[in-house]
N, CA, C and O atoms as a CHARMM CRD file, in Angstrom:
* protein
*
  308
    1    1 UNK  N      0.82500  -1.19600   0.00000 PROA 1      0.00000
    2    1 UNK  CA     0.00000   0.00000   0.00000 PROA 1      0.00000
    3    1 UNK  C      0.87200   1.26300   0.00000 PROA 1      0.00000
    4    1 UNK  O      0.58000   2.29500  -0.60500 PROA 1      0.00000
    5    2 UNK  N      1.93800   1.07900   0.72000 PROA 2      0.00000
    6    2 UNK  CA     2.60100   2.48200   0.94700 PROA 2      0.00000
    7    2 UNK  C      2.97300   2.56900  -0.58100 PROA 2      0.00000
    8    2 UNK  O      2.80900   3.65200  -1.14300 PROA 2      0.00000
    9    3 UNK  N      3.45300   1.52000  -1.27100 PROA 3      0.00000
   10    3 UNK  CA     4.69200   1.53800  -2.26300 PROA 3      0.00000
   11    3 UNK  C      3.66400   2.20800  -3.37900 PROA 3      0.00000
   12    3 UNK  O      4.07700   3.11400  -4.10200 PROA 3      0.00000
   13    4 UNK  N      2.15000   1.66200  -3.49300 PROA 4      0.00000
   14    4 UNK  CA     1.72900   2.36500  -4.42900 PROA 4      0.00000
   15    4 UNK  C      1.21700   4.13200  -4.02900 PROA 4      0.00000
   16    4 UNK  O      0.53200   4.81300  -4.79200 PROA 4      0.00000
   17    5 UNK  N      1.41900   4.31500  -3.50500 PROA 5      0.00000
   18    5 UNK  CA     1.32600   5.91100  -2.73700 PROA 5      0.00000
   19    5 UNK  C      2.52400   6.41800  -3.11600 PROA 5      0.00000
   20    5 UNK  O      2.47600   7.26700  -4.00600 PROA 5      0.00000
   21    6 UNK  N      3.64200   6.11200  -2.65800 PROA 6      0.00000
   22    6 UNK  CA     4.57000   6.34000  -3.27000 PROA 6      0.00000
   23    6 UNK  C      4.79200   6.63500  -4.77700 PROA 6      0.00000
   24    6 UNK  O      5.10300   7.73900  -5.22500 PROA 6      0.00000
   25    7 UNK  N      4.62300   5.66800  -5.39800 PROA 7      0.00000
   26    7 UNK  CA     4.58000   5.53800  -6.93600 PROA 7      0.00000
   27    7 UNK  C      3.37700   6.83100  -7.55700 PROA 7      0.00000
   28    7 UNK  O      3.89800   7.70200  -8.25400 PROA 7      0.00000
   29    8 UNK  N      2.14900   6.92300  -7.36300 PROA 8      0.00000
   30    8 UNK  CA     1.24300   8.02200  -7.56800 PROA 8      0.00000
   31    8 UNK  C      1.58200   9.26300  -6.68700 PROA 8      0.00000
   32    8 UNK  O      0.73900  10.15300  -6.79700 PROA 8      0.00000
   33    9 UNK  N      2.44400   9.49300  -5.97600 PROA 9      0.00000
   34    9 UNK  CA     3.11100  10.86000  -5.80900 PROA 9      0.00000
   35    9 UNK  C      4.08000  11.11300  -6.50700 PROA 9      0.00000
   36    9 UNK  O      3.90500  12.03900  -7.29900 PROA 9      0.00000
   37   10 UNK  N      5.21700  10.54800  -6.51400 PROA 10     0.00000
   38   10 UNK  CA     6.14200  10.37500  -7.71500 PROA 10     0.00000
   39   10 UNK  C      5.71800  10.87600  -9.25400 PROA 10     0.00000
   40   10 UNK  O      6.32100  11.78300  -9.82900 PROA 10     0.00000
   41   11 UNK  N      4.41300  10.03600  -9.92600 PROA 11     0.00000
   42   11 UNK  CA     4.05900  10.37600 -11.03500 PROA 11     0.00000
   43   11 UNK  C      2.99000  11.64900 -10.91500 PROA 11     0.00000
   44   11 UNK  O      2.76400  12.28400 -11.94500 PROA 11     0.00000
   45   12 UNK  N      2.50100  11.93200  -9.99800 PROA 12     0.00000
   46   12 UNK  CA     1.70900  13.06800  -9.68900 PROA 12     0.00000
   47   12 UNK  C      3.22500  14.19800 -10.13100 PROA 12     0.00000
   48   12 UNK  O      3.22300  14.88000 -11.15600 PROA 12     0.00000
   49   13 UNK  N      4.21700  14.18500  -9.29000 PROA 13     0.00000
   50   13 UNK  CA     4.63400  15.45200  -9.25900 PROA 13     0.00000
   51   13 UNK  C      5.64600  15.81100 -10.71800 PROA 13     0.00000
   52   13 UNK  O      6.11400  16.84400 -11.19700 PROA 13     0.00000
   53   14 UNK  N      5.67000  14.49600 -11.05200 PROA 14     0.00000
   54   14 UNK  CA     6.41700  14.41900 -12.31900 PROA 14     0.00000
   55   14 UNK  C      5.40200  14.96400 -13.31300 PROA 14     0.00000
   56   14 UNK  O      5.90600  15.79300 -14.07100 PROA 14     0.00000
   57   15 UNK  N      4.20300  14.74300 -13.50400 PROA 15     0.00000
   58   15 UNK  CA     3.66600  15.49100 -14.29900 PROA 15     0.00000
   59   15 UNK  C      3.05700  16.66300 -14.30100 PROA 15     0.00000
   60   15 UNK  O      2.61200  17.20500 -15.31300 PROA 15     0.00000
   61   16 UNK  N      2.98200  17.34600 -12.56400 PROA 16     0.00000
   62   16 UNK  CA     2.95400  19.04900 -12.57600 PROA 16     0.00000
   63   16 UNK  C      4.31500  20.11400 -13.20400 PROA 16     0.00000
   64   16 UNK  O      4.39900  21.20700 -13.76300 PROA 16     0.00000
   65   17 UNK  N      5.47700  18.78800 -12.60900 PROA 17     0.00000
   66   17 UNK  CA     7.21300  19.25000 -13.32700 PROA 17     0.00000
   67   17 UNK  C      7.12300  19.33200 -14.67800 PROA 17     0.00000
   68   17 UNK  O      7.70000  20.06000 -15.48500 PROA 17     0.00000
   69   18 UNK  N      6.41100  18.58100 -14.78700 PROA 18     0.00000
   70   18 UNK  CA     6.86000  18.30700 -16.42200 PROA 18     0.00000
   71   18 UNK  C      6.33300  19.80500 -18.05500 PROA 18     0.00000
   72   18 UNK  O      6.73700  20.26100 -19.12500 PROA 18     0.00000
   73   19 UNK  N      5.02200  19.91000 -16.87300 PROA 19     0.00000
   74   19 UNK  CA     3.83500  21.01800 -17.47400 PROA 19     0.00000
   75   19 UNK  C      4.96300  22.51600 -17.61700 PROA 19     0.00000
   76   19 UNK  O      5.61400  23.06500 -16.72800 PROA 19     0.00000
   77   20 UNK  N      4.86400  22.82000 -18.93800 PROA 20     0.00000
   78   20 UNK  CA     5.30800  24.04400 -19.22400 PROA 20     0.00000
   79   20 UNK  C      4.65900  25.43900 -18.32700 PROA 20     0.00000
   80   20 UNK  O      3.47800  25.71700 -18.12000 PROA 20     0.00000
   81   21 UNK  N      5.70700  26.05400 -17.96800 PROA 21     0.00000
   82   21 UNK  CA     5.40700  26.99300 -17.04800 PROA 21     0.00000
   83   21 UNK  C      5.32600  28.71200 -17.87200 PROA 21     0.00000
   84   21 UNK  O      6.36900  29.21900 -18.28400 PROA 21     0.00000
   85   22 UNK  N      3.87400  29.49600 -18.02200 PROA 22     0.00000
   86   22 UNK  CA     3.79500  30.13000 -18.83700 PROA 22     0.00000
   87   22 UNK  C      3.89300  31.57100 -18.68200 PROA 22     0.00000
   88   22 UNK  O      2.79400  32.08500 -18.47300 PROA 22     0.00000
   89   23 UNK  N      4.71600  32.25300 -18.71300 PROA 23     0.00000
   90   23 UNK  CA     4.83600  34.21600 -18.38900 PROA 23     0.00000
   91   23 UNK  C      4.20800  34.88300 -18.66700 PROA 23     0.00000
   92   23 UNK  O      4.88300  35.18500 -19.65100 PROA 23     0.00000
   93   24 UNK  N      3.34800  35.55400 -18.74100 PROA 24     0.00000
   94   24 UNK  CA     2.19100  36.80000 -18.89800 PROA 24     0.00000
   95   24 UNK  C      3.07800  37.52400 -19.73300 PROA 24     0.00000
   96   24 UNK  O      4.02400  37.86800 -19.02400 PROA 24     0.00000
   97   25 UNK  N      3.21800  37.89000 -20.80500 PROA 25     0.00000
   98   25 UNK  CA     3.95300  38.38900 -21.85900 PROA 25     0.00000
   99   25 UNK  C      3.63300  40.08500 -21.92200 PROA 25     0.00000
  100   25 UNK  O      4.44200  41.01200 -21.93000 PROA 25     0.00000
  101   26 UNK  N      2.70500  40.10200 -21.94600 PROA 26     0.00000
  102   26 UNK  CA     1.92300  41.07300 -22.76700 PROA 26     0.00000
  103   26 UNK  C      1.26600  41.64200 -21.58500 PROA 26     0.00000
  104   26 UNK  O      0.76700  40.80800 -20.82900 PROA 26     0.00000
  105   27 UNK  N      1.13100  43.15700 -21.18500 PROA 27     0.00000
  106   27 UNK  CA     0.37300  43.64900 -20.50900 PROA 27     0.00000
  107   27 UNK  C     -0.35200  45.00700 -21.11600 PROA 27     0.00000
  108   27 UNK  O      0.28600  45.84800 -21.74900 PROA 27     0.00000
  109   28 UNK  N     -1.74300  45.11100 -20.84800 PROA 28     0.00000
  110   28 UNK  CA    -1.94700  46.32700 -21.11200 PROA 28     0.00000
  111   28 UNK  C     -2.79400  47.42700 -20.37800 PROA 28     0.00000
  112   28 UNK  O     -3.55600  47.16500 -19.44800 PROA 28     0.00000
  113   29 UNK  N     -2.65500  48.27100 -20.72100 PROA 29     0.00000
  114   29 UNK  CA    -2.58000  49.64900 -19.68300 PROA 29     0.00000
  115   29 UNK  C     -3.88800  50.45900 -20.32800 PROA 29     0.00000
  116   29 UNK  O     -3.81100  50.45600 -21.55600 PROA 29     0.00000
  117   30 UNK  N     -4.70000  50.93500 -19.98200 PROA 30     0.00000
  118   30 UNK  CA    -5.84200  51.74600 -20.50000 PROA 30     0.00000
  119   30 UNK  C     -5.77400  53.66600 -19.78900 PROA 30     0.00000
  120   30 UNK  O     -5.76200  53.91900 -18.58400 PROA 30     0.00000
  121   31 UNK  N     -5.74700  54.51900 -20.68200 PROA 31     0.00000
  122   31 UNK  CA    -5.88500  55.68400 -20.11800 PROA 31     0.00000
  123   31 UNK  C     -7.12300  56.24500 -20.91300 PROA 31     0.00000
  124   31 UNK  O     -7.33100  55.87100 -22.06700 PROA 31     0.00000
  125   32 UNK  N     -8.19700  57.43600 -20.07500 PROA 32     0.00000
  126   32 UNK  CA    -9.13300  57.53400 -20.62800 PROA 32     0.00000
  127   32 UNK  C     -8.24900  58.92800 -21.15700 PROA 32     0.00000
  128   32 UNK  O     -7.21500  59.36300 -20.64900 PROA 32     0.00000
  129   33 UNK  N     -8.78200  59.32000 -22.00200 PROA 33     0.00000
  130   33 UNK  CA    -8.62600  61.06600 -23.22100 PROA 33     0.00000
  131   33 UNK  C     -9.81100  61.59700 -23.31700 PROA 33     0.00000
  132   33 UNK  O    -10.80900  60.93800 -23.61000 PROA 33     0.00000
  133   34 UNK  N     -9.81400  62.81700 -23.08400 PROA 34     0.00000
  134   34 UNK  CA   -10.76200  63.95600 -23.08500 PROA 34     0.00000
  135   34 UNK  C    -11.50800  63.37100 -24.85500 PROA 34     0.00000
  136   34 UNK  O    -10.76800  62.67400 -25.54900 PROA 34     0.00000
  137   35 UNK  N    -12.99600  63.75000 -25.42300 PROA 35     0.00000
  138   35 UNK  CA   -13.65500  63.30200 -26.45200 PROA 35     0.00000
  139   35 UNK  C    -14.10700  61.80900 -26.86500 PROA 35     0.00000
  140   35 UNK  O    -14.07600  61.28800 -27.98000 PROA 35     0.00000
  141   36 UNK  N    -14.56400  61.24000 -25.54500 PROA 36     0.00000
  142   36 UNK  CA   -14.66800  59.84600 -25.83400 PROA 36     0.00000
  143   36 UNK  C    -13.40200  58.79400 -26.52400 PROA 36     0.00000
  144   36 UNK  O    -13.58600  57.83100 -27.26800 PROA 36     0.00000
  145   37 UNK  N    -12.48500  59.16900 -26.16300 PROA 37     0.00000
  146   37 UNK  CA   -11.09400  58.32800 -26.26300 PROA 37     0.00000
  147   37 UNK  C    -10.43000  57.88100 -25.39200 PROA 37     0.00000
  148   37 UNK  O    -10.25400  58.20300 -24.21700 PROA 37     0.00000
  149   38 UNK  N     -9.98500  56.95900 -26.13900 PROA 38     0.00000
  150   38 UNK  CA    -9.36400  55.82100 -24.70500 PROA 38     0.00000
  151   38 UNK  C     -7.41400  55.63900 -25.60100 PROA 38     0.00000
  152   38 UNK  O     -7.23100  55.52800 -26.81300 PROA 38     0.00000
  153   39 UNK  N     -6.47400  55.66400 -24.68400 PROA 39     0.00000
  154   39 UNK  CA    -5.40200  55.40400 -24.99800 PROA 39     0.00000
  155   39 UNK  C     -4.94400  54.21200 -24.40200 PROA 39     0.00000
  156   39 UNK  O     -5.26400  53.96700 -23.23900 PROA 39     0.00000
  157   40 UNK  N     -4.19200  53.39200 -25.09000 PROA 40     0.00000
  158   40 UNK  CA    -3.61300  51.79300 -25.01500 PROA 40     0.00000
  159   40 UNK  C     -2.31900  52.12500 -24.95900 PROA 40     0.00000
  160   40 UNK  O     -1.73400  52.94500 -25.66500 PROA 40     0.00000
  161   41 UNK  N     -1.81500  51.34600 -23.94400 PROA 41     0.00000
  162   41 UNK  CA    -0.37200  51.18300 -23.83000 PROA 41     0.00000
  163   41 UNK  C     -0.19200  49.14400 -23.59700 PROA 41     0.00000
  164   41 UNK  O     -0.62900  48.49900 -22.64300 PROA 41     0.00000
  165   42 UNK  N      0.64100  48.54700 -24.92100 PROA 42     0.00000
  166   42 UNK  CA     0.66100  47.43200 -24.84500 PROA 42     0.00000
  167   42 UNK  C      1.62200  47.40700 -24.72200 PROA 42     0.00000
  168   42 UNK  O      2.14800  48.06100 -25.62200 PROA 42     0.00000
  169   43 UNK  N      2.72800  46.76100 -23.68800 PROA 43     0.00000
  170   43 UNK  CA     3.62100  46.31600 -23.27300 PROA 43     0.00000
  171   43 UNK  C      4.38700  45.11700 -23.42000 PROA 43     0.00000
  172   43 UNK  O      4.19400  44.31500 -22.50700 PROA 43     0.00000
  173   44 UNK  N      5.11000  44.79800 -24.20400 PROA 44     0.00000
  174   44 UNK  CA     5.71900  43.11900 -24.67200 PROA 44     0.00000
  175   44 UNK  C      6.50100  43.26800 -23.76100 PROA 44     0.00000
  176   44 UNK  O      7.07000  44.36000 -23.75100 PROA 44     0.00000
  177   45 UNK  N      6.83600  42.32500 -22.70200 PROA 45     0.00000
  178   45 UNK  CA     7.74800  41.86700 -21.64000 PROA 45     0.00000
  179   45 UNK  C      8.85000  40.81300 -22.43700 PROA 45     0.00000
  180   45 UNK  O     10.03400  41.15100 -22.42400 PROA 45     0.00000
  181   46 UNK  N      8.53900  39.78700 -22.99400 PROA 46     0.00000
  182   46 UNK  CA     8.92100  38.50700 -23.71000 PROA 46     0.00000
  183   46 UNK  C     10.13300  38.94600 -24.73900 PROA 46     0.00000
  184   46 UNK  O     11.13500  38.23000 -24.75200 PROA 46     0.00000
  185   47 UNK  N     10.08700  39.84400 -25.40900 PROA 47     0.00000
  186   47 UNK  CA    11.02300  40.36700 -26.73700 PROA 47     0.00000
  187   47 UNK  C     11.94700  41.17700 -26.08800 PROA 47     0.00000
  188   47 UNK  O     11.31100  42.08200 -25.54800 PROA 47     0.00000
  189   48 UNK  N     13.38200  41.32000 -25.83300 PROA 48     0.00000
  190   48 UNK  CA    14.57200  42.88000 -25.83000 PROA 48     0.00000
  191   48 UNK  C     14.98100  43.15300 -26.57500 PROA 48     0.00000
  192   48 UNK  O     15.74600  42.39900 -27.17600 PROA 48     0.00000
  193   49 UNK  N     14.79900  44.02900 -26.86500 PROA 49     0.00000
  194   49 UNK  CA    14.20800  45.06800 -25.77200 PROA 49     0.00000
  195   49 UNK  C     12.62000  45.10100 -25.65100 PROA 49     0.00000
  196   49 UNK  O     11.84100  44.76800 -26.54400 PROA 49     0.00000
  197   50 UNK  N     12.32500  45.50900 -24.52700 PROA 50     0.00000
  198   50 UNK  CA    10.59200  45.38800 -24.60400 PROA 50     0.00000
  199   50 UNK  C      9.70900  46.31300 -25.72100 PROA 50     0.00000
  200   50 UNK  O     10.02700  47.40600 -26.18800 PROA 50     0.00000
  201   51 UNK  N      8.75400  45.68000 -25.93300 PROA 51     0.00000
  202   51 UNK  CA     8.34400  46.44900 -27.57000 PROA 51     0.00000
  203   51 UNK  C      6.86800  47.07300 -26.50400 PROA 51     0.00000
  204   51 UNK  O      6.16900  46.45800 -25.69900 PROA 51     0.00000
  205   52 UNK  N      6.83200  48.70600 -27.01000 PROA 52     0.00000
  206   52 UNK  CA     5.90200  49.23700 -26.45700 PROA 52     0.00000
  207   52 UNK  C      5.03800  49.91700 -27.57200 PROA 52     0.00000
  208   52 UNK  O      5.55700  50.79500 -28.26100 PROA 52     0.00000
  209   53 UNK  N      3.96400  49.60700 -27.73800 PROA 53     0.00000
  210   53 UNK  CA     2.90700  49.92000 -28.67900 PROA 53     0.00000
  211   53 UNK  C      2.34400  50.77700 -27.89400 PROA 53     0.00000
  212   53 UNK  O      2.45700  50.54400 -26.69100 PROA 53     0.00000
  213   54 UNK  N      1.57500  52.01600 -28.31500 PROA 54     0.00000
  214   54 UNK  CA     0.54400  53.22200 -28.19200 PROA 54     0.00000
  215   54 UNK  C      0.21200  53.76300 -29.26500 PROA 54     0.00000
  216   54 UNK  O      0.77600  54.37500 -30.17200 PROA 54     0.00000
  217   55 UNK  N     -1.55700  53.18800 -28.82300 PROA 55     0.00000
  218   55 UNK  CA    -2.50300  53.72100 -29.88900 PROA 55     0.00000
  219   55 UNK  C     -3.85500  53.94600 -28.79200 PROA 55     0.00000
  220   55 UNK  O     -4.21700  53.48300 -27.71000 PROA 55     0.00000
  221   56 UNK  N     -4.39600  55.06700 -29.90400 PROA 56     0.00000
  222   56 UNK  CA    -5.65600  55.56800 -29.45000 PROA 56     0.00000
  223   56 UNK  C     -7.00600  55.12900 -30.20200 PROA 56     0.00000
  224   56 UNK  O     -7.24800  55.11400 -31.40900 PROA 56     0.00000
  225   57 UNK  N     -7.84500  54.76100 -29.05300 PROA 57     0.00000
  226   57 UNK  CA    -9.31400  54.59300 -29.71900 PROA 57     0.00000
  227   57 UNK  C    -10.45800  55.37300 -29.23700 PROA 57     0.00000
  228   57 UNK  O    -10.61300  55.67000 -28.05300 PROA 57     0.00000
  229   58 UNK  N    -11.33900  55.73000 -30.28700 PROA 58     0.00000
  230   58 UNK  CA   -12.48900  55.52500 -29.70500 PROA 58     0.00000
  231   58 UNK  C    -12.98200  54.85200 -28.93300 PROA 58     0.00000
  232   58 UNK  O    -12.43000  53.75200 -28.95000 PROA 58     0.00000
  233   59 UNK  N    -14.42200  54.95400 -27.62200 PROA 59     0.00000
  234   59 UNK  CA   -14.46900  54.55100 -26.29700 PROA 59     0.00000
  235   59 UNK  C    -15.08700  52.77700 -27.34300 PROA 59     0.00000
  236   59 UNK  O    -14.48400  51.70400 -27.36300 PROA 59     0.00000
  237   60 UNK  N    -16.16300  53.06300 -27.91300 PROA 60     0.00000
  238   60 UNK  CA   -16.43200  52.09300 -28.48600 PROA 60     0.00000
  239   60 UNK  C    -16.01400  51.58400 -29.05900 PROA 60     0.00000
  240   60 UNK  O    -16.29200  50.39300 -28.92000 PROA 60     0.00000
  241   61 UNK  N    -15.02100  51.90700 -30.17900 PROA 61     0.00000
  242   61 UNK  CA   -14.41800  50.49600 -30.77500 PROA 61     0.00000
  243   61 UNK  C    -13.84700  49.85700 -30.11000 PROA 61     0.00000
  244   61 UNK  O    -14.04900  48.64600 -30.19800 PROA 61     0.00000
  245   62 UNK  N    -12.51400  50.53600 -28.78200 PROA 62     0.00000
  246   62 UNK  CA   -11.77200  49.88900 -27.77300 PROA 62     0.00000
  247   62 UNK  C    -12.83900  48.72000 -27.04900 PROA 62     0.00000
  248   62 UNK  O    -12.32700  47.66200 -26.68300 PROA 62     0.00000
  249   63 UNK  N    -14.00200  48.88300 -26.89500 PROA 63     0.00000
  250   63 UNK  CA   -14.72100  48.05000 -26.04700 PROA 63     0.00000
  251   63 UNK  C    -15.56400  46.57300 -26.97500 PROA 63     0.00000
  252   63 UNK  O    -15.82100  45.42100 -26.62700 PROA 63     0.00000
  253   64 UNK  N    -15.83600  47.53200 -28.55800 PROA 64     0.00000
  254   64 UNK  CA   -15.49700  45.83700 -29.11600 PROA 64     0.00000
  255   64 UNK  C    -14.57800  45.35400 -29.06800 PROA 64     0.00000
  256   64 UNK  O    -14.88000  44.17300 -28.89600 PROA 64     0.00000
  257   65 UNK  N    -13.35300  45.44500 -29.10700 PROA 65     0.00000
  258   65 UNK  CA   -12.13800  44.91500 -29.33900 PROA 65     0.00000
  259   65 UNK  C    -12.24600  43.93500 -27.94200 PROA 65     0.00000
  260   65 UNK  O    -12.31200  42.71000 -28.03600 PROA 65     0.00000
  261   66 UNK  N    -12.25200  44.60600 -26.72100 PROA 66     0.00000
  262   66 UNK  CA   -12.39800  43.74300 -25.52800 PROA 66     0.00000
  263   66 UNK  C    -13.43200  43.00700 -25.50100 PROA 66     0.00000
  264   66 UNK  O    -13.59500  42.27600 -24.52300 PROA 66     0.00000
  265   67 UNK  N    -14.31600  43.01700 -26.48900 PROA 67     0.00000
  266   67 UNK  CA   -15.38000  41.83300 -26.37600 PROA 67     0.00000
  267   67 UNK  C    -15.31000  40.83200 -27.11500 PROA 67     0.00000
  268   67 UNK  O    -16.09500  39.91600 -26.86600 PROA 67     0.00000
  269   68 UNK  N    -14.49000  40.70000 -28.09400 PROA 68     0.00000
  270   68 UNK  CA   -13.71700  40.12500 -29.36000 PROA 68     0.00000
  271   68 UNK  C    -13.17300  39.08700 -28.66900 PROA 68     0.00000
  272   68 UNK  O    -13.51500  37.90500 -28.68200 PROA 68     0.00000
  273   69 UNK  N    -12.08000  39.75300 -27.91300 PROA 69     0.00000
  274   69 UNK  CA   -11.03600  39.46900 -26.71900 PROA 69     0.00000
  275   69 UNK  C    -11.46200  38.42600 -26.21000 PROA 69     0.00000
  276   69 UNK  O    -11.09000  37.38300 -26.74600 PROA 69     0.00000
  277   70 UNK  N    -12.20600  38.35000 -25.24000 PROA 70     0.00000
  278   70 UNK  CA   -13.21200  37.68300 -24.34600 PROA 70     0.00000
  279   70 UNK  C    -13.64400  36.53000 -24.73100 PROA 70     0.00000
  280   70 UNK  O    -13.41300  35.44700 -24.19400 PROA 70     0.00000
  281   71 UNK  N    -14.42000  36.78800 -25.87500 PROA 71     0.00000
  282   71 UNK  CA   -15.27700  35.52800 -26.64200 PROA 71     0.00000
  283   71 UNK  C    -14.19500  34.84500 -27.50000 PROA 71     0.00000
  284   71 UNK  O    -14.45000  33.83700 -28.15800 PROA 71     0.00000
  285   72 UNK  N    -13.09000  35.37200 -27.47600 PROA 72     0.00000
  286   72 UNK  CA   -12.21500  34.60900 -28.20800 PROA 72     0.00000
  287   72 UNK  C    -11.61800  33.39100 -26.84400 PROA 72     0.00000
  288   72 UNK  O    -11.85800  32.18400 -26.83400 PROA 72     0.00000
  289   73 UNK  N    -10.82700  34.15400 -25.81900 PROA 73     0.00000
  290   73 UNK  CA   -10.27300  33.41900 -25.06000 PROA 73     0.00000
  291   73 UNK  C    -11.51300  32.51900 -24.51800 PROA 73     0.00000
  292   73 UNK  O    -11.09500  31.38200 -24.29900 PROA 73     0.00000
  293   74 UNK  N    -12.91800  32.64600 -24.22400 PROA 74     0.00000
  294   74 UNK  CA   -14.06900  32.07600 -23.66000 PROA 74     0.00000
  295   74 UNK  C    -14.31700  31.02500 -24.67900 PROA 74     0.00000
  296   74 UNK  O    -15.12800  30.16700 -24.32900 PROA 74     0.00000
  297   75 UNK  N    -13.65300  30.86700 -26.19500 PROA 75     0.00000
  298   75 UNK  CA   -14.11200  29.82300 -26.64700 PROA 75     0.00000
  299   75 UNK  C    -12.96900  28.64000 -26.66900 PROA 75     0.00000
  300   75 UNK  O    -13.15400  27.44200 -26.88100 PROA 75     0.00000
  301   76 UNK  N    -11.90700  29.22500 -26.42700 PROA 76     0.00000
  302   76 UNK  CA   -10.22600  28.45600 -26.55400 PROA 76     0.00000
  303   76 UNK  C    -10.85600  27.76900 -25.42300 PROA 76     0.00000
  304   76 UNK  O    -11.25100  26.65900 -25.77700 PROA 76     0.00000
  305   77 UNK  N    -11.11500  28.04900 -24.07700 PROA 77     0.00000
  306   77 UNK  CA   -11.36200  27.01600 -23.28600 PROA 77     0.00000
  307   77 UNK  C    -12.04600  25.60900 -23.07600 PROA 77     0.00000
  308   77 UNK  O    -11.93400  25.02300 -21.99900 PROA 77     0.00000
């Protein structure tokens, strides 16, 4: 009994070890702008030097985009 306890901890932890461990790459930053605009600051952590994107949207298109977003990652699951 022990030995198989043993053996299923062993392979338990060997396969949490084994699982690729994944970095949040990408962060992004929202500032609101006077006229219904919203400014993006996307941040690449992953690439050096870090790659920094800024662009401006409208309040609404920025908020399809985050709904895009959403239903995209909500269907990968």
């Amino acid at each position: 009994m022990k030995k198989t306890i043993l053996i299923l901890l062993l392979l338990i932890s060997f396969s949490v070890s084994s699982q690729e461990i994944r970095k949040k790459c990408i962060t992004i930053t929202e500032e609101k702008l006077p006229n219904y605009k919203v400014k993006v600051i996307k941040t690449n952590h992953c690439v050096e030097p870090k790659e920094i994107t800024i662009r401006s949207y409208v309040i609404t298109e920025w908020e399809r985009k985050k709904r895009k977003k959403r239903k995209k990652r909500k269907n990968e699951k």
